[in-house]
PAZAPA-4460 file (N, C-alpha, C; in steps of 0.05 Angstrom, whole numbers, plus 32768, in hexadecimal, padded with zeros to 4 digits):
% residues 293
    n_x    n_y    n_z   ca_x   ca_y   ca_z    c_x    c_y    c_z   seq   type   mol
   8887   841D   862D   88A0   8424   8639   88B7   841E   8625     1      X     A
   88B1   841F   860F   88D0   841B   85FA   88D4   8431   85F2     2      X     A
   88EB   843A   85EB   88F7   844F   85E5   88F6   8457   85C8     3      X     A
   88F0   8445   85B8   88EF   8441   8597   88D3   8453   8591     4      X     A
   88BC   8442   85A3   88A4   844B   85A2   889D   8466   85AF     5      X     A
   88B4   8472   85BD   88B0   8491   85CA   88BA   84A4   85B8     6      X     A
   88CE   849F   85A4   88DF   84AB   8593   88CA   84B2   8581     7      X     A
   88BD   8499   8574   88A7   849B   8558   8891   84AD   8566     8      X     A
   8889   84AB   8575   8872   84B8   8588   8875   84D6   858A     9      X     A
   8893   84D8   8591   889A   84FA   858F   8899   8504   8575    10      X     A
   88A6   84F9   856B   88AA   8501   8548   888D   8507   8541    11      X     A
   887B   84FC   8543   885F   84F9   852F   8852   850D   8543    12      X     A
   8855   8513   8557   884B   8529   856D   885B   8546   8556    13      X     A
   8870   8541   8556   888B   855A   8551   887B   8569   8533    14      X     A
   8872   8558   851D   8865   855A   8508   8849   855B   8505    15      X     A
   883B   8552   851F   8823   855F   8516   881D   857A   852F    16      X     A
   8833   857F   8536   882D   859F   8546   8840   85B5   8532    17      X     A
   8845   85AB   851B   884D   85BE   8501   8835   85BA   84F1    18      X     A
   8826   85AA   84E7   8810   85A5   84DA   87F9   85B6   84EF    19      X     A
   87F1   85B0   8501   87DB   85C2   8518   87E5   85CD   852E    20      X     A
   87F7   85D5   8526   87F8   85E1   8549   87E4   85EF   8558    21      X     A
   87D0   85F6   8557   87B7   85F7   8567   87AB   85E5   8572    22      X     A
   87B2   85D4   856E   87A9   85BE   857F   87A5   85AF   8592    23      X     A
   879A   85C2   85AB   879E   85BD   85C9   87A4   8590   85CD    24      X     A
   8797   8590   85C6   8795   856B   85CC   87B2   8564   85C1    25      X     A
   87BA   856B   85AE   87D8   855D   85A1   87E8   8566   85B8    26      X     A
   87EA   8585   85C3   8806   858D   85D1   8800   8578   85F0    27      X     A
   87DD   8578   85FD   87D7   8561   860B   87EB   854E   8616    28      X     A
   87E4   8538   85FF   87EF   851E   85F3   8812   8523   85F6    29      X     A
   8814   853D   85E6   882C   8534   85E5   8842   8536   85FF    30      X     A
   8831   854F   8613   8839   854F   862E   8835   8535   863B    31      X     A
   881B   852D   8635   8822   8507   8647   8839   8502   8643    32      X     A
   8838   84F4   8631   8850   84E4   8627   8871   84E8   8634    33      X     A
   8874   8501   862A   888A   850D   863B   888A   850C   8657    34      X     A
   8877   8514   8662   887C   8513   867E   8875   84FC   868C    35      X     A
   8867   84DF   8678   886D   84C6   8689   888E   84AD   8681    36      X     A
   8896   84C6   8667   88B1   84B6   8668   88C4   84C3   8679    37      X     A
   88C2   84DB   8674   88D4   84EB   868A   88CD   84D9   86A8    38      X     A
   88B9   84DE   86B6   88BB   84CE   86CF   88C0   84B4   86CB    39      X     A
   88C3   84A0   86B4   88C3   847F   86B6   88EC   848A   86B8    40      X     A
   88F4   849A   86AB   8911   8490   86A4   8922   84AA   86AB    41      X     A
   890D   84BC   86BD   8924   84C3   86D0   8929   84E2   86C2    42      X     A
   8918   84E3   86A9   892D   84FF   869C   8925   851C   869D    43      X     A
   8938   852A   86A8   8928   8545   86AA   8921   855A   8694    44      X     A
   892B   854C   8673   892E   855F   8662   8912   8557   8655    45      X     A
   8908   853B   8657   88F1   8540   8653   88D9   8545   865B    46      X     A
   88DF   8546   8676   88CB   8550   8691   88C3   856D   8685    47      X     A
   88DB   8585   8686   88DB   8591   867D   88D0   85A4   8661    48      X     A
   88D4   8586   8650   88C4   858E   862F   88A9   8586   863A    49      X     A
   889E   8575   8647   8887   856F   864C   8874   858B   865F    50      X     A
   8888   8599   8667   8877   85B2   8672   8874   85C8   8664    51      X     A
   888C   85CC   864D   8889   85DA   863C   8870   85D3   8624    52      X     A
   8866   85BD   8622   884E   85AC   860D   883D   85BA   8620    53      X     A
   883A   85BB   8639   8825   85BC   864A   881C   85DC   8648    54      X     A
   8835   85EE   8649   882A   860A   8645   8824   8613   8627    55      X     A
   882E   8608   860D   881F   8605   85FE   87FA   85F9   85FF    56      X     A
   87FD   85EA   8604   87DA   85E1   8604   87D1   85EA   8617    57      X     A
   87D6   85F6   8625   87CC   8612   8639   87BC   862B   862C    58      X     A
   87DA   862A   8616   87CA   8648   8604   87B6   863F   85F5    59      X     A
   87B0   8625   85EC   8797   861D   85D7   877E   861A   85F1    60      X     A
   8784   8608   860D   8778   860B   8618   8778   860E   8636    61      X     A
   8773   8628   8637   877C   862E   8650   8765   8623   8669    62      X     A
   876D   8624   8688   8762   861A   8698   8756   85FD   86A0    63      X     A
   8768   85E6   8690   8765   85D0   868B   8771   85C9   869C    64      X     A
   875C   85B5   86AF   8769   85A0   86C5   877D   858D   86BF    65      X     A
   8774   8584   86A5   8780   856A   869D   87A6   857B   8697    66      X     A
   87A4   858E   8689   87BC   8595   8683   87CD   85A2   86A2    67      X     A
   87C2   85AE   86B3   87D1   85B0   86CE   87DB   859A   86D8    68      X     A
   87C1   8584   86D3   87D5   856A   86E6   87ED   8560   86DC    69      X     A
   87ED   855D   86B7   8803   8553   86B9   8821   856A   86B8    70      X     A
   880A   857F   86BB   8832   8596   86BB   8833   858C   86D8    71      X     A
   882D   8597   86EF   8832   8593   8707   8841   8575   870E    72      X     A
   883A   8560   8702   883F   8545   8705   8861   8550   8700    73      X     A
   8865   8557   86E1   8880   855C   86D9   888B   8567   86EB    74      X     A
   887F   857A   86F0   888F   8591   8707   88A2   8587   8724    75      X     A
   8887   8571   872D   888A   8564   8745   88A1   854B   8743    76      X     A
   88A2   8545   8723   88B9   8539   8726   88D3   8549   8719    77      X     A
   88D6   8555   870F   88E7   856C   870A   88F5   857B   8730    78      X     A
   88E3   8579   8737   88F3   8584   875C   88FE   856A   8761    79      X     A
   88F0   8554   8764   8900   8544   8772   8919   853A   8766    80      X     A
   8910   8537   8749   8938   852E   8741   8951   853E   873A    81      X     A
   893F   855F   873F   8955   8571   8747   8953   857B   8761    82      X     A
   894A   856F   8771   8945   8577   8795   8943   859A   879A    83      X     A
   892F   859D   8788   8922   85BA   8788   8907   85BE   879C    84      X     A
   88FE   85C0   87B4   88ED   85BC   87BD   88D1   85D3   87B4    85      X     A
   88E2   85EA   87A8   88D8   85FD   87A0   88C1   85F9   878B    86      X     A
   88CA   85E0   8771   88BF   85E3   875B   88AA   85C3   8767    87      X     A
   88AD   85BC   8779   8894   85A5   8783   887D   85AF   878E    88      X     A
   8889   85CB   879E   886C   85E3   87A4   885F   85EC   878F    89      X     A
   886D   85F3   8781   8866   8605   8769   8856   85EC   875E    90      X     A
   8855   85D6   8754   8848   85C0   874B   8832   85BA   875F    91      X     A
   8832   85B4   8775   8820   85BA   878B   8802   85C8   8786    92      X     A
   8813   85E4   878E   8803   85FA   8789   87F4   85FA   876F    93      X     A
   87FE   85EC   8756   87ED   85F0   8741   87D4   85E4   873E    94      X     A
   87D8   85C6   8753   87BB   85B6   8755   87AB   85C3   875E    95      X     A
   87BF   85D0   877D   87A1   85DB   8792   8794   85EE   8780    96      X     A
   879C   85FD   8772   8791   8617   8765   8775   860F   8755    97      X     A
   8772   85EB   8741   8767   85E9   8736   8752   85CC   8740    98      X     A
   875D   85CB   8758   8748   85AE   8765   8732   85AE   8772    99      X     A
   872F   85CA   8781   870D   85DD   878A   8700   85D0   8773   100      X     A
   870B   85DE   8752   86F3   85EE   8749   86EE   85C1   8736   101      X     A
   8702   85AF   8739   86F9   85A0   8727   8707   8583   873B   102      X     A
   86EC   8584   8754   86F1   856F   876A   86F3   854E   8766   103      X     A
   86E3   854F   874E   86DF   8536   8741   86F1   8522   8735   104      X     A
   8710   852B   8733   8720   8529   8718   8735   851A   8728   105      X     A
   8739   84F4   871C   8748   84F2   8732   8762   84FB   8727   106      X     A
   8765   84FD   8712   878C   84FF   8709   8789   8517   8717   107      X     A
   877B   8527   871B   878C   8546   872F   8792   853A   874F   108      X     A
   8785   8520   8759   878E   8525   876A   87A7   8508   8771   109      X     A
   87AF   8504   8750   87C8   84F6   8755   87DC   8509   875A   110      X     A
   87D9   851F   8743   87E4   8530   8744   87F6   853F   8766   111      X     A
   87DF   8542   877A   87DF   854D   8787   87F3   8536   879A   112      X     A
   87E7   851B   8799   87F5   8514   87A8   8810   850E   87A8   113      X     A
   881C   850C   878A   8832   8504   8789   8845   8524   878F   114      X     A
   883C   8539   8795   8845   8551   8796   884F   8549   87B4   115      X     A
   8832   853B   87C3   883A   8536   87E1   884F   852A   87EA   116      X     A
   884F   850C   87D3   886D   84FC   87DA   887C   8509   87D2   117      X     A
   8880   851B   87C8   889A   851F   87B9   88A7   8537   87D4   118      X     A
   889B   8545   87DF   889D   8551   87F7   88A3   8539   8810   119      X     A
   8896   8525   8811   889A   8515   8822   88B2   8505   881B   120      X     A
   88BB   850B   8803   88D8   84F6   87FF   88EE   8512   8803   121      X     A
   88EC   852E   87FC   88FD   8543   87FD   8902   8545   8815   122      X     A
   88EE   853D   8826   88EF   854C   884B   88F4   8533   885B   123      X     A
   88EE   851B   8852   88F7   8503   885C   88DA   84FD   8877   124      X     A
   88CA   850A   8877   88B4   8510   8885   8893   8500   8879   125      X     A
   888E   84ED   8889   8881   84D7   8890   8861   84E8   8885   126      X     A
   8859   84FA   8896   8841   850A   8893   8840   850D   887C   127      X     A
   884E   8513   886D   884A   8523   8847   8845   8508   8841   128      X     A
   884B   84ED   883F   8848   84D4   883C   882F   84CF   8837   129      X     A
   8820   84D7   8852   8805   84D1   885B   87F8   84DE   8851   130      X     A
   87FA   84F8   884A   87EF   850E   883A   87E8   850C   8819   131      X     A
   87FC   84FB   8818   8800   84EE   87F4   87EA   84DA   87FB   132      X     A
   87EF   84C5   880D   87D9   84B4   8807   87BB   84BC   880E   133      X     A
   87B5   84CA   8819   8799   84D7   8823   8794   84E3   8802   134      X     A
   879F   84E8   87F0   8796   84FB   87D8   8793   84E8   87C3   135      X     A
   87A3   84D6   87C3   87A2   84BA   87AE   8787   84AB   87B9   136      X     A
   8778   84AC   87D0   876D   849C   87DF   8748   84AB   87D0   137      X     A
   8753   84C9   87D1   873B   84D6   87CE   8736   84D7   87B2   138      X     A
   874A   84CD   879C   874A   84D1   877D   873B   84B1   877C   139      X     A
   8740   84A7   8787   8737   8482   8789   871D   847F   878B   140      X     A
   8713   8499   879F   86EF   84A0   87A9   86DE   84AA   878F   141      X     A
   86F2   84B4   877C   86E2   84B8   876B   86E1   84AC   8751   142      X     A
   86F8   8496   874D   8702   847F   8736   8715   8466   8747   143      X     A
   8706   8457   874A   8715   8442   874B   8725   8435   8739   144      X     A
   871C   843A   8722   8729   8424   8710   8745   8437   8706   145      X     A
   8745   844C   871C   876C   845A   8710   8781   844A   871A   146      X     A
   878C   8434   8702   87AC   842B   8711   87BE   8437   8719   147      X     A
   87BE   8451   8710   87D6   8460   8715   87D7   846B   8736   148      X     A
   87B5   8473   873A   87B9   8474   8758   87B7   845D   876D   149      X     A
   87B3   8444   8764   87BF   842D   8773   87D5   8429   8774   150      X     A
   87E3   8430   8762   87FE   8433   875E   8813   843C   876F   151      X     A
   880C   8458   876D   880A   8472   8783   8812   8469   87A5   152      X     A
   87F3   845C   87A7   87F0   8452   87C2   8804   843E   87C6   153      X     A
   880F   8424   87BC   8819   8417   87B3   8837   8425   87C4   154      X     A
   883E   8435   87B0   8862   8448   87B4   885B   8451   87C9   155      X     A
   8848   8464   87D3   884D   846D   87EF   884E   8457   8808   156      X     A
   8839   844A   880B   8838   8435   8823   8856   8427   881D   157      X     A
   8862   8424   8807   887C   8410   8808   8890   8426   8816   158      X     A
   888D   8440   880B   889D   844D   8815   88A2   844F   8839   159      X     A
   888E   8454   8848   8880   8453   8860   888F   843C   886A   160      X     A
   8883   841F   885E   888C   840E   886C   88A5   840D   8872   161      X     A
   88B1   840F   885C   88D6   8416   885F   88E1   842B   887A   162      X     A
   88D2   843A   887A   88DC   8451   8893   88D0   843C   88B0   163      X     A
   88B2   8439   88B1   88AB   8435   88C4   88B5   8410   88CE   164      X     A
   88BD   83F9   88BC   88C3   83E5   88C0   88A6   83D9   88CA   165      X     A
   8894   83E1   88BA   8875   83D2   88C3   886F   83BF   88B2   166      X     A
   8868   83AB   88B7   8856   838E   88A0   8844   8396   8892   167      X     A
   8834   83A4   88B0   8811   83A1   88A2   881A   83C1   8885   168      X     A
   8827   83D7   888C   8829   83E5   887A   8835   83D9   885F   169      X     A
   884B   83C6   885D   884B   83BB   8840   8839   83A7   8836   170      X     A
   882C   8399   884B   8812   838C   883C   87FC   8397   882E   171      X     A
   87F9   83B1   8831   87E8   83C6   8830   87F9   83DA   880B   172      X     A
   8811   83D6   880E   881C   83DE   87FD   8825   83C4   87E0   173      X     A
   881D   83AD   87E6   881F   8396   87DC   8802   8394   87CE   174      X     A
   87F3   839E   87DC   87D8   8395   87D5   87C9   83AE   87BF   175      X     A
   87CB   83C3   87BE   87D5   83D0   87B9   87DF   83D4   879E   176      X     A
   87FD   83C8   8797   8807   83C8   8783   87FF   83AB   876C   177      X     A
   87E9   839F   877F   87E2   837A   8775   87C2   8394   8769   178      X     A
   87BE   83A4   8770   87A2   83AF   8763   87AC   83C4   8749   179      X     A
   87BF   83D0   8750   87C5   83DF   8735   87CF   83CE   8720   180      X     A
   87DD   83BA   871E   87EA   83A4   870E   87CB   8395   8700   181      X     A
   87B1   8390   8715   879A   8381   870D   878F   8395   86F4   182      X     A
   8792   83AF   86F7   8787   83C6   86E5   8794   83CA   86D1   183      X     A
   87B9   83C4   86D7   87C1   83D3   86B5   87E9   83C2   86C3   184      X     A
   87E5   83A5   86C3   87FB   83A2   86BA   8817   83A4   86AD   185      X     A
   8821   83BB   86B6   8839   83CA   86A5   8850   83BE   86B7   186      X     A
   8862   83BD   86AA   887F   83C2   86B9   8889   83C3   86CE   187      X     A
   8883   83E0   86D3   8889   83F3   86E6   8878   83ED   8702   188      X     A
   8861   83E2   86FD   8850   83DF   870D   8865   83C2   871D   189      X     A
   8863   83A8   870A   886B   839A   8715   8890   839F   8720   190      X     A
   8898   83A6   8719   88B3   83B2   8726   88B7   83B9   8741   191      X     A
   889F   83D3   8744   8897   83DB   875F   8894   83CA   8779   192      X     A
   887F   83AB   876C   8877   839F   877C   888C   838D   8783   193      X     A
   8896   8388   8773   88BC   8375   877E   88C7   8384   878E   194      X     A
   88C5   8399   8789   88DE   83AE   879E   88CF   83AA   87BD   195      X     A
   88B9   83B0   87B1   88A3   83B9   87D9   88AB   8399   87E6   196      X     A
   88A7   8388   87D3   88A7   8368   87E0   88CB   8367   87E4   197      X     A
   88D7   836F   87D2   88F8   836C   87E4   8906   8376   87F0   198      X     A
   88F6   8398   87FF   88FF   83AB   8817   88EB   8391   882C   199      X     A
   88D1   838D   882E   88C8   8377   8840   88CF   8362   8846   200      X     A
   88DF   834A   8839   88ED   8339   8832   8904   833B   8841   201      X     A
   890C   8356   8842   892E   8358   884C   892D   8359   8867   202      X     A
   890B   836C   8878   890C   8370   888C   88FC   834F   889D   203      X     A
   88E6   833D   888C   88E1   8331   889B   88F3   8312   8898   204      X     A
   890B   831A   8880   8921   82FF   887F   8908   82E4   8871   205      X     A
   88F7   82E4   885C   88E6   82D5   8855   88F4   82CA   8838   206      X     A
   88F2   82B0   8835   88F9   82AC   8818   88EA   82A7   8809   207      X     A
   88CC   82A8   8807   88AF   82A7   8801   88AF   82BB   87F7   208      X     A
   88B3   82DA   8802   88B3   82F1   87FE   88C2   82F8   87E9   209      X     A
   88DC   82F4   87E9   88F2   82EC   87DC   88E9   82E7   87BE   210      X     A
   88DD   82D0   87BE   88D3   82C7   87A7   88C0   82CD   8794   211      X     A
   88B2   82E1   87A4   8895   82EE   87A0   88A5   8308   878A   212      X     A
   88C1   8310   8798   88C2   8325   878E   88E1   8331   8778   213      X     A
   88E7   830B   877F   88F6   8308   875F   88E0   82FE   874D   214      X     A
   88C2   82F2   874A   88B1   82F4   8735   88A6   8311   872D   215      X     A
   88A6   831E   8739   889A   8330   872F   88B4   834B   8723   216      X     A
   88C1   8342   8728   88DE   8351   871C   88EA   833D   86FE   217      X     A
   88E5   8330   8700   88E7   8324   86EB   88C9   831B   86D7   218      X     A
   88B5   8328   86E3   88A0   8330   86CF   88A6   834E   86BA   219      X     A
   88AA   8364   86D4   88B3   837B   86C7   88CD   8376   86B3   220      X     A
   88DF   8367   86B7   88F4   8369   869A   88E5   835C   8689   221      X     A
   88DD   8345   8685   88CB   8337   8671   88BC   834C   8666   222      X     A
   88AD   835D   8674   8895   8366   866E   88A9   837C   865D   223      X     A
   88BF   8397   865C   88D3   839D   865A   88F2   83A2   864B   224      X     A
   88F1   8396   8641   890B   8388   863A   891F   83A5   8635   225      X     A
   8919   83B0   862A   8930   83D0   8637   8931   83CD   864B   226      X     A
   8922   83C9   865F   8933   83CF   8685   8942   83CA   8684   227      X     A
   8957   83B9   867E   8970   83B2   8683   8985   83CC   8677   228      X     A
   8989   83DC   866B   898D   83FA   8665   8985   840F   866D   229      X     A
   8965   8406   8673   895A   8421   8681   895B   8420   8698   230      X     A
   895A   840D   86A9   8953   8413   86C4   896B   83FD   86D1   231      X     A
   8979   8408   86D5   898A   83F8   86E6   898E   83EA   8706   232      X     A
   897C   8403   8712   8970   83FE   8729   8959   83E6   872C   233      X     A
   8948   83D5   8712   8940   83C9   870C   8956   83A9   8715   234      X     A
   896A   83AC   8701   8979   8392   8707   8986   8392   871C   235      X     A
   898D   83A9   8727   8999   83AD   8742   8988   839F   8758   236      X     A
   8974   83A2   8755   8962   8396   8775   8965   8378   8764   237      X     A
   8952   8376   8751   8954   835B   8748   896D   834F   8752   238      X     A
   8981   835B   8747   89A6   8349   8757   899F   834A   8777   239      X     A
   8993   835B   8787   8993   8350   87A6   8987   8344   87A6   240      X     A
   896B   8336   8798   895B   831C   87A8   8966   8313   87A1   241      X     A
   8970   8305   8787   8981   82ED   8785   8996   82E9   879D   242      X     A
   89A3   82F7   87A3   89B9   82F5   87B3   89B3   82EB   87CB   243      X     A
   8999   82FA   87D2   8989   82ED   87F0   897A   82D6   87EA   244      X     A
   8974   82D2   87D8   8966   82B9   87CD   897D   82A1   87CE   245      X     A
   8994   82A3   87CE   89AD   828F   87C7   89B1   8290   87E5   246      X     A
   89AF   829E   87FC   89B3   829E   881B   899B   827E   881A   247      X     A
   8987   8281   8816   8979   8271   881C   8977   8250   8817   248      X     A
   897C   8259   87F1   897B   823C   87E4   8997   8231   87E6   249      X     A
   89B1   8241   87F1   89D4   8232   87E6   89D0   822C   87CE   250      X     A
   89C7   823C   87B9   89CB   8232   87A4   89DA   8247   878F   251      X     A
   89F1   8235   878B   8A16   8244   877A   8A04   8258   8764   252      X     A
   89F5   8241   8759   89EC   8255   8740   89CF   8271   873C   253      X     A
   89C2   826E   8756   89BD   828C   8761   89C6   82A2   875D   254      X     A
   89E2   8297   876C   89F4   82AC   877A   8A03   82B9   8759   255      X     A
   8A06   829F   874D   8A11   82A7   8733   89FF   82B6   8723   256      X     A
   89EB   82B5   8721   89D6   82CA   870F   89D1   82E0   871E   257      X     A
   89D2   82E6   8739   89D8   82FD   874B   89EB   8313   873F   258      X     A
   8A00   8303   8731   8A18   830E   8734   8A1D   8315   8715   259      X     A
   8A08   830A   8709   8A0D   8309   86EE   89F9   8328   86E9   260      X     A
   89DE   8323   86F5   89D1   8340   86F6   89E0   835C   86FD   261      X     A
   89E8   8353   8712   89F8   8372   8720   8A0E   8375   870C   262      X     A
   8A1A   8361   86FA   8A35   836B   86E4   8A2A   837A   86D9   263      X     A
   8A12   8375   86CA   8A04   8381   86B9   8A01   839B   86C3   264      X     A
   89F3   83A8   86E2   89EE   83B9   86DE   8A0F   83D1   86E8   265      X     A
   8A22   83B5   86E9   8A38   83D7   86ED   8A42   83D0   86D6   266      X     A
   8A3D   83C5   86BF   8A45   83CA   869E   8A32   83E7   8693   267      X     A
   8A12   83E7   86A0   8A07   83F9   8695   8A0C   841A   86A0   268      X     A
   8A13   8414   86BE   8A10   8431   86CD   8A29   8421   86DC   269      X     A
   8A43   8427   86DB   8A56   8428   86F0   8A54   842E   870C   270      X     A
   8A4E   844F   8708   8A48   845D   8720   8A2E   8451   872E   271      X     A
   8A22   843D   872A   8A03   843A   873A   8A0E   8439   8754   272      X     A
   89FA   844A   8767   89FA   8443   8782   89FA   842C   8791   273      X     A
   8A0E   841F   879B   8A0D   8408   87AE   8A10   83ED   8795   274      X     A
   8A1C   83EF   8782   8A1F   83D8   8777   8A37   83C9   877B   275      X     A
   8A51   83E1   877A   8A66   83D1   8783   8A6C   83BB   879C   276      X     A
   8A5D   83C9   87B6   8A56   83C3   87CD   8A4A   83A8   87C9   277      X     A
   8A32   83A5   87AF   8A1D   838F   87B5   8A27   8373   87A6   278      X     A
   8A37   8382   8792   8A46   8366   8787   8A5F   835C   8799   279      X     A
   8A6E   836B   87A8   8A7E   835C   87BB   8A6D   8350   87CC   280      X     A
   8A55   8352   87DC   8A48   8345   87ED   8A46   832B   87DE   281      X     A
   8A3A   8329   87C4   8A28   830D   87B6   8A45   8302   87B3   282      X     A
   8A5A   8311   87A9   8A73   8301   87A6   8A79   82F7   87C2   283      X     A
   8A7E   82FE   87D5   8A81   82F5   87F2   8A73   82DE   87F8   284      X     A
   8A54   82DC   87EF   8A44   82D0   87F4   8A44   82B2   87E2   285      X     A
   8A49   82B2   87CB   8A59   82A6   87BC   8A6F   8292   87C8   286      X     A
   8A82   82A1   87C8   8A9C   829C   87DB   8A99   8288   87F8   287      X     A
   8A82   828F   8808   8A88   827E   881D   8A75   8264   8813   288      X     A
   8A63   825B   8804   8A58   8249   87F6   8A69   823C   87F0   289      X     A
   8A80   8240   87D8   8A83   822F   87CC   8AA8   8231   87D2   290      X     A
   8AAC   8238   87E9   8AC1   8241   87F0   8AD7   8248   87DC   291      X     A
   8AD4   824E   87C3   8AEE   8262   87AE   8AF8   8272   87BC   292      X     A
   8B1A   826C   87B2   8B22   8287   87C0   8B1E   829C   87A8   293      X     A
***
């Protein structure tokens, strides 16, 4: 996940598709790449180059499962962060076309599912939810050892729980994200699992919980150290447990590293959603502690 190491990665991709460009496996590779930084950081221009890699190594080799899943993947996130519901079918549709003939394959049916959530996050509709997880469930029947679709399962059940306000569904989504982290400890993984533990935290008021899920948010920056540039929504939650974490312990200097995180993230992104809001709360919260005017 460093940006230094995506740059060199492109470049030496960029030069040896002038040295071979026949080379179905290079344009491959180089579609991964693109389309798992594009989804880690949000960007559509390389979502985009990553589909264009993908119809290249189409022409070297055409009818490749492996190359549908990850155009469709791009695709499916290409609709959602331009709220195109059109181009998440179209991504859709490209699995079903190729999952008859190659039942075995679980990345087609990450593929498929995350096509589901991404419909279930467009339509705000619970069923597409379930639908995502029934397809991550059936890629699992045929590889267990895929983190990515523990992962998967992981995001949807957190999602769920959030709508439905159920326990047993974020335990399920905790547990879950404690099995994809056992397989391939990244970042992102542990990030996830702070967030699911501090939407649960907020609803069952736990400071156990709390704690569970400022360690594991503060694994992902360790693990990280660009998040703090890249992902701002990262230090953003991190600044609400602290803040709920200082409800519990009265402790000034909590509240003060609360407050010191959330500076950070309206130094990086001004406009972030709900930050202005969240640093007057911790400041408020602050305030009746240690009574300053």
């Amino acid at each position: 996940h460093d940006e230094d190491h995506f740059s060199q990665a492109n470049e030496c991709f960029s030069t040896a598709a002038q040295l071979k460009s026949t080379d179905a496996k290079l344009w491959v590779n180089w579609a991964k790449i693109l389309n798992t930084s594009g989804r880690l950081i949000k960007d559509p221009k390389r979502l985009k180059s990553a589909i264009e890699k993908c119809k290249k190594a189409e022409n070297y080799k055409p009818n490749s499962p492996e190359i549908t899943a990850i155009w469709s993947e791009a695709l499916t996130m290409l609709g959602l962060l331009g709220d195109k519901v059109d181009e998440i079918y179209e991504a859709q549709n490209k699995i079903l076309e190729v999952i008859e003939d190659h039942p075995d394959l679980p990345n087609l049916y990450h593929s498929l599912g995350l096509s589901f959530y991404a419909l279930g996050k467009y339509f705000h509709d619970l069923d597409f939810y379930y639908q995502a997880i029934e397809k991550f469930q059936e890629g699992l029947s045929w590889d267990r050892t895929k983190h990515k679709l523990w992962h998967a399962l992981g995001y949807s059940y957190c999602v769920i729980g959030q709508i439905e306000d159920d326990n047993s569904i974020f335990d399920r989504a905790h547990k879950f994200f404690q099995k994809a982290i056992a397989l391939q400890g990244n970042s992102t993984y542990y990030y996830d699992l702070g967030y699911s533990l501090l939407k649960y935290a907020e609803i069952i008021n736990d400071e156990k919980t709390l704690e569970l899920a400022k360690l594991n948010f503060e694994q992902a920056l360790n693990l990280q150290k660009n998040a703090i540039y890249l992902h701002p929504d990262w230090l953003f939650n991190y600044g609400i447990t602290l803040d709920l974490l200082g409800s519990f312990s009265e402790d000034r200097s909590t509240y003060l590293k609360a407050l010191d995180i959330l500076q950070h993230v309206l130094m990086v992104d001004p406009d972030f959603p709900g930050i202005h809001y969240q640093l007057a709360l911790t400041c408020g919260h602050l305030a009746e502690l240690t009574s300053e005017i």
